[in-house]
DRENGURO-698893 format. One record per residue: x, y negated, z negated of N, C-alpha, C, O in turn; residue in one letter. Coordinates in steps of 0.2 Angstrom, whole numbers, plus 5000, padded with zeros to 4 digits. Layout:
REM residues N
XYZXYZXYZXYZa;...
This chain:
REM residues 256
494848764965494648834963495248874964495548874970x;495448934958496048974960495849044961495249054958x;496149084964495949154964496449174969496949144971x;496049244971496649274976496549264982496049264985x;497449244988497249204992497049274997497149334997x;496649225002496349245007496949325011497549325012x;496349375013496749415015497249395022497749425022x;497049355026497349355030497949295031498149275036x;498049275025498949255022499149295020499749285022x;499049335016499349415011499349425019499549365022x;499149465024499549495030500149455034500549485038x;500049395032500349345036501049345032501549355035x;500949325024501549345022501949405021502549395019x;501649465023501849515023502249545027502649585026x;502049515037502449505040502949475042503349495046x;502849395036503249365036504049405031504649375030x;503949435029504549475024504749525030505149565028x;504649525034505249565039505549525046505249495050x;506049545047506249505053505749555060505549615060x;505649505064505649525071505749595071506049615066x;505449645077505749685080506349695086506249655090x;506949725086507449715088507049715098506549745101x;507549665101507249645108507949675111507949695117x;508249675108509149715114509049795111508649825107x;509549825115509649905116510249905121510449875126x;510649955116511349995121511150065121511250105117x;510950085129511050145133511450205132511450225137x;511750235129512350255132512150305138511750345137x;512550295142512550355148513050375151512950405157x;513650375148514350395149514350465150514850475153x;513850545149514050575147514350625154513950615158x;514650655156514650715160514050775164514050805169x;513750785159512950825160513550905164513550925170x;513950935160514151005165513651045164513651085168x;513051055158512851115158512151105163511651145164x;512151035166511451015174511951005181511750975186x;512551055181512851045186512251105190512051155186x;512051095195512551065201512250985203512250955209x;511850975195511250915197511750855197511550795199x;512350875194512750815189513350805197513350755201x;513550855199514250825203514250765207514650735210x;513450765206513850705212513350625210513150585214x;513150645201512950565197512850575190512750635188x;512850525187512850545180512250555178511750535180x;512250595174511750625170511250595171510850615175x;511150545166510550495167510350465173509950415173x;510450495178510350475184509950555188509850565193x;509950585182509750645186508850645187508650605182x;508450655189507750635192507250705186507550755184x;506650695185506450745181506150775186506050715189x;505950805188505550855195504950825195504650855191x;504650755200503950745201504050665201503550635203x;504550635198504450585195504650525198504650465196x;505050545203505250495210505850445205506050395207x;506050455198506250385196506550445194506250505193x;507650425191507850445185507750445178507250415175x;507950475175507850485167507950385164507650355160x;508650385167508750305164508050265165507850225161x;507850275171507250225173506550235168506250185165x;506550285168506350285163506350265157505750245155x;506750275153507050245148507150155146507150125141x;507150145152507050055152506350035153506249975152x;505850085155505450065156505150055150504750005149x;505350115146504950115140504950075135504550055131x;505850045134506050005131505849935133505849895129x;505649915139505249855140504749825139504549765140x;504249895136503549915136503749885129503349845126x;504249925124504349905117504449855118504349855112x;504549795120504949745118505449735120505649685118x;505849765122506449755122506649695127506649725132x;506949635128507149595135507949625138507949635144x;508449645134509049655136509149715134508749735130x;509649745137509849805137510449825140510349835146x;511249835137511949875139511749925139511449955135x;511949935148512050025147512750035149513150005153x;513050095144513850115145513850155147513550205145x;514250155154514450205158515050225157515550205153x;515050305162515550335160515750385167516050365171x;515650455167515750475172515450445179514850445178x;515550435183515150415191514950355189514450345191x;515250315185514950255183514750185189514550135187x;514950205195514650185201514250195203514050145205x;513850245204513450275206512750255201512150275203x;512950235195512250205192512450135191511950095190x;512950115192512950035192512450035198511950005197x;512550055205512450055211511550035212511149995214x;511450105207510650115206510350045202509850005203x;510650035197510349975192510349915194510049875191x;510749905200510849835205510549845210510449795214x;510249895212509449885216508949895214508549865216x;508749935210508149935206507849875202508049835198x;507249895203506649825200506549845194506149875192x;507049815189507049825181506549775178506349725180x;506349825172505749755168506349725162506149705157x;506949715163507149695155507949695160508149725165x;508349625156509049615159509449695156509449735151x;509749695160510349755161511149725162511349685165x;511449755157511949745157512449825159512149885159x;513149815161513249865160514049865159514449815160x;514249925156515349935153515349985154514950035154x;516149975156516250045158516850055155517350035158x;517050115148517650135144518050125152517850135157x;518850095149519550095154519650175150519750215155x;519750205146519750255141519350265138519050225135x;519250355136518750385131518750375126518950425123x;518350325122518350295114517950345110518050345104x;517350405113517150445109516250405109516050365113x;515950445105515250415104515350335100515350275103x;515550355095515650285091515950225094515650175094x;516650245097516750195100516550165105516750105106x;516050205109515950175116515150155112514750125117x;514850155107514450135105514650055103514350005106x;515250065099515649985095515649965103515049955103x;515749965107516149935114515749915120515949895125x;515049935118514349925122514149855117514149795119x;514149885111513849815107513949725107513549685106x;514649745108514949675108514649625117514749575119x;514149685120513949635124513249635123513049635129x;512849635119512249615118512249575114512449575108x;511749515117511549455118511449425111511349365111x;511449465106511249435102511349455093510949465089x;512249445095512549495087512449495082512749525077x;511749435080511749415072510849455072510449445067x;510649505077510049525078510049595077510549625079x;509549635074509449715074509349745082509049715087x;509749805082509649825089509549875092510049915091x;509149905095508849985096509650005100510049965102x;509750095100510250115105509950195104509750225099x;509950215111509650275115510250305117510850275118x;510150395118510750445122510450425127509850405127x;510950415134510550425140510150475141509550445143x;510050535141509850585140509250645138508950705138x;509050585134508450585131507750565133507650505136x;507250605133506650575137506150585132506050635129x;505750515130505150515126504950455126505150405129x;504350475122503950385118503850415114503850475113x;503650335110503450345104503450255103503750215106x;503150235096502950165096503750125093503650105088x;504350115095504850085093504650055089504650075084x;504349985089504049945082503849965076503949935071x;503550025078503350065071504050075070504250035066x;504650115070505450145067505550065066505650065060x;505450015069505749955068505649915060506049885057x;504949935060504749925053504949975048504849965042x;505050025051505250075046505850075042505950095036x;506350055046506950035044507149965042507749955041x;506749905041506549865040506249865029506449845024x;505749915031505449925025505949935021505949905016x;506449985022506950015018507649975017508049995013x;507649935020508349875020508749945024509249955020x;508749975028509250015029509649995034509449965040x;510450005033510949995040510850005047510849975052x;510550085044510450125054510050185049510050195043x;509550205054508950235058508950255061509050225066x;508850345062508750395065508150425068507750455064x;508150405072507250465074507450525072508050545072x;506950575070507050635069506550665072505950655071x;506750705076506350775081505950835079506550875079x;505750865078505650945078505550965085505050955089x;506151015087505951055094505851085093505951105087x;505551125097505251195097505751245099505951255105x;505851275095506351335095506151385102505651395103x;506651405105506651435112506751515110507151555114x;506451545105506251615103505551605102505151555103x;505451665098504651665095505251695090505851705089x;504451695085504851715077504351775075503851805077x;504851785068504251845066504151815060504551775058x;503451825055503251795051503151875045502851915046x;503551865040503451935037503251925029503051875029x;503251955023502951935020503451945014503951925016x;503451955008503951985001503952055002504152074997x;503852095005503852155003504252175011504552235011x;504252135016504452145021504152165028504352185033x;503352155025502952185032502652105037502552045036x;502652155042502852085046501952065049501552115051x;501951985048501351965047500851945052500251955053x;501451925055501251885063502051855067502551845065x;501951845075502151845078501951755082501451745084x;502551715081502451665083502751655090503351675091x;502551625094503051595099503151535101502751495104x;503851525099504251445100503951425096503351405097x;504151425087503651355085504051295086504551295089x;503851235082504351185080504651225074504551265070x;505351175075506151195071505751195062505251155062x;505851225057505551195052506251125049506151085044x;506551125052507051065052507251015057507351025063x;507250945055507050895058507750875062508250885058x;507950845067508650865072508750785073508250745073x;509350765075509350685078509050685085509050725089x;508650635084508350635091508450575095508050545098x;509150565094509550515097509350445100509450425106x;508950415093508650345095508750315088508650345083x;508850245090509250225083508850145083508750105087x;508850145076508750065075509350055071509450095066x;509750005072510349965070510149915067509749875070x;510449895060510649825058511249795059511849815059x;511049715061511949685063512449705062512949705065x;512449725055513149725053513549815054514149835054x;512849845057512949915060513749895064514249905061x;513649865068514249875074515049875069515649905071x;515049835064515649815061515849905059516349925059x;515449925057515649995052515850045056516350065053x;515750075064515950095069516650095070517050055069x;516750165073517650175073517750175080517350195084x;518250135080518550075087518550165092518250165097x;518850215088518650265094518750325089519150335084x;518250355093517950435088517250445088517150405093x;516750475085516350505085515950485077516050505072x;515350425078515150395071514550435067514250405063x;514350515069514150555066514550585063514250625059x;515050595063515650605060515950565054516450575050x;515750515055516150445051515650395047515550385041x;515350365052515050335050514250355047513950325043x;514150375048513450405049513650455042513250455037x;513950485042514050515034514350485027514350505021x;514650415029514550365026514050325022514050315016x;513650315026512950285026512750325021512750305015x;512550355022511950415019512550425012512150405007x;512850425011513150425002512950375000512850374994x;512950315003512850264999512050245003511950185004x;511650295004510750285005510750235008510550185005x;511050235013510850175018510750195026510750155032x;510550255025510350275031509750295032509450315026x;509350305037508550315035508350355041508550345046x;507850395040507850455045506850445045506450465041x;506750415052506250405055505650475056505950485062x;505350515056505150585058504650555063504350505061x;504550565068504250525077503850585073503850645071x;503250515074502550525076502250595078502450625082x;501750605074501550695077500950675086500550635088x;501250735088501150705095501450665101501350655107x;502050645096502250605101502950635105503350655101x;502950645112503450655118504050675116504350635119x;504250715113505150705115505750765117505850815114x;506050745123506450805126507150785125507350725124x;507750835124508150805125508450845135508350905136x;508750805139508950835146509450855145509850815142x;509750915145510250985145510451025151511051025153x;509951045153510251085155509451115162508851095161x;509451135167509351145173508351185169507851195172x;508451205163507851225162507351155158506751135158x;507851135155507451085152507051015157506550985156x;507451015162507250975168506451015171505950985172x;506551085172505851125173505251115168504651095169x;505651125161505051115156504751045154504251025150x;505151015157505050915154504450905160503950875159x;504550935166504250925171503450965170502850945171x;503651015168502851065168502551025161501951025159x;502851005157502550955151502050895153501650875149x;502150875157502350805160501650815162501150785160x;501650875169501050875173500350895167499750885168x;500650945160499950975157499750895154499150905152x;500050835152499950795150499550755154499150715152x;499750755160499250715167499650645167499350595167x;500350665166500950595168501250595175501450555178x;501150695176501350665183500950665190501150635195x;
């Protein structure tokens, strides 16, 4: 007897058309953080603590990527790169850590290309995070998303919320309403990426691959820009207020 097969082979085969979601991630957390001094002089960035949370921002971040799936994880250091090795080699990590540290400043791109080469598994797709950045959101969802579109690399996109209020005014010039902080009406990198393997070869040995590569991509639509889930968490760490508001966030969600 023929007909149409069974629904639950059509889903089997449908996840059969996409590889795995990616299990490695490179970190970066090279950055300096001047504008969280006097949180920064004496650790890097990503080692800075969010007020309530007893764990740094990077702890964080591994945490979550563990939760995703992730087993391995390079993190690239940079400023005080001792100081977070130090931490990373006593704390009770869920997922292996690796960790590099530029002899020289190669730039975003490059300290990206130079992280890579030590993840465990170069013929595989692979998540890469700012240190600096704090959220969730489902990574297997972007992972399929960038999947679905055969795309090189994958951008989460943001909307923050603008740090004014606005005025809302009409055609004639009369003003309507008064908003305070909305979200950006334009969507921002929000510095989490799904990579395909052959991502790392494209990468400039040193330099800057928003600049390079990343505007490459996109001429030839191979770049694909994820818009993060409505509701879902995302801060980027800057600066001495965002650490206050990540934390007053944190507690109206009842995380901390």
């Amino acid at each position: 007897m023929t007909g149409a097969p069974p629904a639950s082979a059509s889903s089997t085969d449908r996840a059969a058309a996409f590889p795995p979601p990616p299990v490695q991630a490179v970190v970066l957390a090279g950055g300096q953080g001047s504008r969280l001094r006097p949180y920064t002089d004496d650790r890097p960035k990503p080692m800075v603590e969010i007020p309530g949370t007893g764990v740094p921002i990077i702890g964080h971040q591994l945490a979550w990527l563990a939760a995703e799936g992730v087993t391995d994880a390079v993190v690239s250091c940079g400023h005080l790169a001792g100081v977070l090795q130090e931490w990373l080699a006593g704390a009770a990590l869920p997922l292996r850590v690796t960790t590099v540290v530029e002899d020289e400043p190669l730039g975003r791109g490059g300290g990206l290309k130079y992280a890579a080469r030590r993840l465990p598994y170069p013929d595989r797709a692979w998540y890469a995070t700012n240190g600096d950045v704090w959220t969730r959101f489902p990574l297997r969802e972007m992972a399929a998303f960038h999947a679905e579109r055969e795309a090189v690399a994958t951008l989460a996109l943001a909307r923050p919320r603008i740090p004014w209020g606005v005025v809302e005014t009409n055609e004639f010039g009369q003003v309507l309403d008064f908003v305070e902080a909305p979200p950006s009406p334009y969507p921002v990198n929000a510095g989490v990426y799904v990579f395909a393997p052959e991502f790392a070869a494209l990468l400039p040995d040193v330099g800057d691959h928003e600049r390079t590569t990343f505007p490459r991509l996109a001429r030839e639509r191979r770049l694909a820009g994820y818009p993060l889930p409505q509701g879902a968490y995302w801060r980027a760490i800057d600066t001495a207020k965002d650490l206050a508001e990540a934390a007053r966030e944190l507690r109206a969600q009842g995380a901390l």
